[in-house]
C-alpha positions as CSV (number, residue, x, y, z in Angstrom):
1,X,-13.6,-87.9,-16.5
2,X,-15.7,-86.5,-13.8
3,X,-13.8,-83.2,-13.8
4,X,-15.0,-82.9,-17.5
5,X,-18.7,-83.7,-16.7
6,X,-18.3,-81.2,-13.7
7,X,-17.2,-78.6,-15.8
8,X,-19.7,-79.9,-18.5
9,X,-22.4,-79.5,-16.1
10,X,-21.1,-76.1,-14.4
11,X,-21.4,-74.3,-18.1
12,X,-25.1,-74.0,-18.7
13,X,-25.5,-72.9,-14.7
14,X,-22.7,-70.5,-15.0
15,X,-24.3,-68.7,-17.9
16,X,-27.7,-68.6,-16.0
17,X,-25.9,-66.7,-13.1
18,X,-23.9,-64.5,-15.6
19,X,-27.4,-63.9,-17.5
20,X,-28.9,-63.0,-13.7
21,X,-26.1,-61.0,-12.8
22,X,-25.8,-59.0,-15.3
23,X,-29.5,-58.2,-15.3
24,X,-28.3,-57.3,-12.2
25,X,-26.0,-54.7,-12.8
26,X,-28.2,-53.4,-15.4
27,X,-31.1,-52.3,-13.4
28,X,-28.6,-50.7,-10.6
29,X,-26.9,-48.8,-13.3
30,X,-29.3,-48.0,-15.1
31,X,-32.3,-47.3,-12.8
32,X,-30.0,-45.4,-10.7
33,X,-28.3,-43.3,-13.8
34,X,-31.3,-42.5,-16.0
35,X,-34.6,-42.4,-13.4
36,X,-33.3,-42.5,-9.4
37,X,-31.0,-39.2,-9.9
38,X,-32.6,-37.5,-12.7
39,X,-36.0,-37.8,-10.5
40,X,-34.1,-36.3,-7.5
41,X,-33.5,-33.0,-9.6
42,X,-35.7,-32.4,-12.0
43,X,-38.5,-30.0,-11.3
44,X,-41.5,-31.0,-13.1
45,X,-42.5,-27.9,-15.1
46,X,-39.8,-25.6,-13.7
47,X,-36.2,-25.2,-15.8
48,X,-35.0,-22.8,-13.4
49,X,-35.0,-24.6,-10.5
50,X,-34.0,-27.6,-12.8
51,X,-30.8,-25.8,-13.8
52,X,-30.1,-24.8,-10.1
53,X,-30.7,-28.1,-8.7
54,X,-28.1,-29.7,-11.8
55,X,-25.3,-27.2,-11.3
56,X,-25.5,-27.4,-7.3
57,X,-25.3,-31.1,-7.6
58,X,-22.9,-31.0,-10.7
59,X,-20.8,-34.3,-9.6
60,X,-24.0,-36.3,-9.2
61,X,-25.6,-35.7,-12.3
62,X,-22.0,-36.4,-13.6
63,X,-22.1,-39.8,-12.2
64,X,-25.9,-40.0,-13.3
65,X,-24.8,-39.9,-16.7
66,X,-21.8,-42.5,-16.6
67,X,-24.1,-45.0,-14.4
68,X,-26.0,-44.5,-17.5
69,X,-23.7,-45.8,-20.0
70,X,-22.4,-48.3,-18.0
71,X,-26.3,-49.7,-17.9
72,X,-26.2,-49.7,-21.7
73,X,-22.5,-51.7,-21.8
74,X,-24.5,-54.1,-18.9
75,X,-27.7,-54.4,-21.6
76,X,-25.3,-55.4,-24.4
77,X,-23.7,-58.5,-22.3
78,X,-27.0,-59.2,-21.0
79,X,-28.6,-59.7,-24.4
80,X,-25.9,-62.2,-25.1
81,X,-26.4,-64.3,-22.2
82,X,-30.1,-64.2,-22.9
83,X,-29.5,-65.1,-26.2
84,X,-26.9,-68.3,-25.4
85,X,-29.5,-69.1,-23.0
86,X,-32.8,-69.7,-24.8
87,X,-31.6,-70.3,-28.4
88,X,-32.2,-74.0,-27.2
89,X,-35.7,-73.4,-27.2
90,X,-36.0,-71.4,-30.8
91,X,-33.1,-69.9,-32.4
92,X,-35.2,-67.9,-35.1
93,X,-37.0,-66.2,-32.5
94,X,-34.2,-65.5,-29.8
95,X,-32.3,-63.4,-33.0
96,X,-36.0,-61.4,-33.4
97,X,-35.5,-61.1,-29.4
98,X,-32.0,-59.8,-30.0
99,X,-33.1,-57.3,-32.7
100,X,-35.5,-55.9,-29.9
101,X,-32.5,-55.2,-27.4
102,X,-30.4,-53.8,-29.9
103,X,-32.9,-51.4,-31.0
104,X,-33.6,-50.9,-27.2
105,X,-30.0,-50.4,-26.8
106,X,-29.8,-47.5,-29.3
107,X,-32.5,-45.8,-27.5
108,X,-30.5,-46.1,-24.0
109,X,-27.4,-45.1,-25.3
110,X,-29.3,-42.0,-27.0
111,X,-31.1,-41.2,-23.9
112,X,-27.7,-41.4,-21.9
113,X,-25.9,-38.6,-24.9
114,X,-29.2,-36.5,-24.1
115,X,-28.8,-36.3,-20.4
116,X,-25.5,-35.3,-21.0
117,X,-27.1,-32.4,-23.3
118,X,-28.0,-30.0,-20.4
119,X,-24.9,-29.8,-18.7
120,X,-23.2,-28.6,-21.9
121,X,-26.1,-26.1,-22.1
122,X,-26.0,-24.8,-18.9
123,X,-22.0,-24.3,-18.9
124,X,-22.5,-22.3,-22.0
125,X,-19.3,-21.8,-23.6
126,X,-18.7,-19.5,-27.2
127,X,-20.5,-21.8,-29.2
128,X,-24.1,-20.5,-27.1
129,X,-22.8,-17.0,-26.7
130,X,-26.4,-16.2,-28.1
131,X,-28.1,-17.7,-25.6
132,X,-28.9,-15.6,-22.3
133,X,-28.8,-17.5,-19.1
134,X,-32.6,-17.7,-19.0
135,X,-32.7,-18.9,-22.8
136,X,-30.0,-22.0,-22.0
137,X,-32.0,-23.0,-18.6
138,X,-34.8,-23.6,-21.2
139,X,-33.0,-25.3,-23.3
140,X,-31.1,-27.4,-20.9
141,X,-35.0,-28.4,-19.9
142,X,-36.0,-29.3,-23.4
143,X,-33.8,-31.8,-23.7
144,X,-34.3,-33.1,-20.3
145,X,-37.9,-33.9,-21.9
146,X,-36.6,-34.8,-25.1
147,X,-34.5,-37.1,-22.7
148,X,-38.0,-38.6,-21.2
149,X,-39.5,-39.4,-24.6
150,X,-36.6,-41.3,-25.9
151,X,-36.3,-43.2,-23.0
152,X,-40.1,-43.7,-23.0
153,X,-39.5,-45.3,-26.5
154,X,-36.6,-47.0,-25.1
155,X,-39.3,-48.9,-22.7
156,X,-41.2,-49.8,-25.5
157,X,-39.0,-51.9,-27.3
158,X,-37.2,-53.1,-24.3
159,X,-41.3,-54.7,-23.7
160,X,-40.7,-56.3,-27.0
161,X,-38.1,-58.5,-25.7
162,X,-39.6,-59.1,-22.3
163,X,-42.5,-60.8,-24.6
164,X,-40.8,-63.1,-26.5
165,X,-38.5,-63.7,-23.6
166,X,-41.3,-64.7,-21.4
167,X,-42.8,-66.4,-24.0
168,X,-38.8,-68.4,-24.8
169,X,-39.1,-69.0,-20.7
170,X,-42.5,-70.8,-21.0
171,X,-41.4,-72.9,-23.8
172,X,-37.8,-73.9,-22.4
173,X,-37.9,-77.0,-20.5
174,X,-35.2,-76.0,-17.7
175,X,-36.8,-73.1,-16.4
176,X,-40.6,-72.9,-14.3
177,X,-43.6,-71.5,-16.6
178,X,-44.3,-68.9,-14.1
179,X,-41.5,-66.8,-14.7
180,X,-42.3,-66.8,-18.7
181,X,-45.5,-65.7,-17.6
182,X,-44.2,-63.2,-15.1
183,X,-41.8,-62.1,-17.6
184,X,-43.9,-61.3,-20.7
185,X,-46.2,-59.6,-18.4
186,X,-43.5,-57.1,-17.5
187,X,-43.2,-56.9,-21.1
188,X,-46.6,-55.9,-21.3
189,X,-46.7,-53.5,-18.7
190,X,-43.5,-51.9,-20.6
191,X,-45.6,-51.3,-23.6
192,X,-47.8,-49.0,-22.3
193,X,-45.6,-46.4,-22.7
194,X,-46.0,-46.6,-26.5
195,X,-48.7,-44.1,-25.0
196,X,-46.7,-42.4,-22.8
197,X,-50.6,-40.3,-20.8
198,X,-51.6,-43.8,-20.9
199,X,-48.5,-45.4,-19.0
200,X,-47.9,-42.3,-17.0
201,X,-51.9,-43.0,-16.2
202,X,-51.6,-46.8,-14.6
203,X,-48.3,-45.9,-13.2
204,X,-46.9,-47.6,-11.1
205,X,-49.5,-50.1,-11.2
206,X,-47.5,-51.1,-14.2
207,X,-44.3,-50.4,-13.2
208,X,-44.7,-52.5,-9.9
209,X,-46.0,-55.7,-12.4
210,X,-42.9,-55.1,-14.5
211,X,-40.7,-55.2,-11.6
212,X,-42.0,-58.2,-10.1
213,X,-41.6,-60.0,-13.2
214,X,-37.5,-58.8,-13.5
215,X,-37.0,-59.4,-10.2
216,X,-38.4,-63.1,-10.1
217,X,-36.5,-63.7,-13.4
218,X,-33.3,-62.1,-12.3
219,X,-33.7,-63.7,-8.3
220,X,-33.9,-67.4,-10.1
221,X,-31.2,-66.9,-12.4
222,X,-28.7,-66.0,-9.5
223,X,-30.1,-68.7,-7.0
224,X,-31.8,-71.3,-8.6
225,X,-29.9,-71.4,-12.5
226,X,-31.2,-74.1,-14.4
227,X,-32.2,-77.0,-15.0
228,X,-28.9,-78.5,-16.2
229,X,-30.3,-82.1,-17.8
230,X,-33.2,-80.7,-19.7
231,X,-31.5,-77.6,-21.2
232,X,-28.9,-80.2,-22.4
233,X,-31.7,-82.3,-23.6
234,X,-33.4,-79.1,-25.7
235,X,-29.9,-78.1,-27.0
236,X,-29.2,-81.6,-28.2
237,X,-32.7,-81.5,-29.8
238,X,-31.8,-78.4,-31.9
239,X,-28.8,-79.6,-32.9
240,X,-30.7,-83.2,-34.2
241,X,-33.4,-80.9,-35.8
242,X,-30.7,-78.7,-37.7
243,X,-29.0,-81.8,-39.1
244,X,-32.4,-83.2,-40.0
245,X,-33.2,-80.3,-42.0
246,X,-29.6,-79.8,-43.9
């Protein structure tokens, strides 16, 4: 019997430290694939010494593109956690939450295929034969931006869910008010870039708020969990409500 309520107990704080880890992995991955590298070559405003700086470094910007999709594989897994976690508090809006991330999702995985995009460029290849070399270093840097905007959208809707997950955080029972407050300001702060001038204006006033509210959220997940007994006590709640209702 007390193996089962120790493994009955472990559950819920094994899928807080999953939830946290994951987070995690996704920000490494990620903020390493699609901002830390990219950052390190681009030339703002310059596609020749963009192009140089990609084909010198080929193997990195190689790795900058898989770290990429393995942050989008990270976001779907994270999503889930999130999801198990907090549809305690309100199913109904954890799936709206979920529709946000997917959406997200799409955007990452978009922006990951369109970082790939200059490398094909700038290897040419038969299919570009038209192109001269200073024609494909342009286009190589078009899509770099085209890159930027889609994962400025990306940001957008990724702010969505930090909302109505702080706002899931400050309604649970099991988790401390101050990290759905933290969290939905990060959301906030994401939003800006539905202007990107705007965002690019405040930055990194807004970045720094955002990260500050991922980290706190992230760092209690991994350390702290949850609060076993009342996220037991919400979920059991749900369940009485739902039979209510039917």
């Amino acid at each position: 019997m007390k193996i089962v309520d120790t493994i009955d107990e472990a559950s819920p704080r094994v899928l807080a430290r999953l939830t946290g880890l994951f987070a995690l992995l996704e920000a490494l991955t990620s903020g390493f694939g699609q901002v830390i590298i990219p950052r390190m070559l681009i030339v703002s405003g310059n596609a020749a010494a963009t192009a140089a700086n990609i084909l010198a470094h080929e193997a990195l910007f190689r790795l900058s593109i898989l770290a990429a999709f393995l942050g989008v594989a990270c976001h779907i897994v994270w999503t889930y956690l999130v999801y198990e976690l907090f549809k305690p508090v309100n199913r109904n809006l954890a799936l709206v939450a979920v529709f946000f991330s997917l959406v997200a999702i799409a955007l990452q995985s978009f922006s990951g295929t369109l970082q790939a995009a200059p490398l094909v460029a700038l290897q040419g290849g038969s299919a570009l034969a038209a192109f001269n070399a200073e024609q494909l270093k342009t286009l190589a840097f078009v899509f770099l931006n085209f890159n930027a905007r889609v994962f400025d959208a990306y940001l957008v809707f990724f702010g969505f869910w930090c909302v109505l997950t702080g706002y899931l955080i400050f309604k649970s029972t099991f988790m401390p008010r101050i990290l759905g407050l933290l969290e939905a300001l990060a959301g906030l702060c994401w939003l800006t870039f539905i202007w990107p001038p705007f965002a690019h204006y405040v930055s990194p006033s807004n970045q720094i708020l955002a990260g500050l509210g991922e980290v706190s959220l992230m760092l209690w997940l991994l350390v702290r969990g949850l609060n076993v007994e009342r996220w037991k006590g919400q979920a059991s709640a749900r369940i009485s409500l739902m039979r209510q209702v039917l």
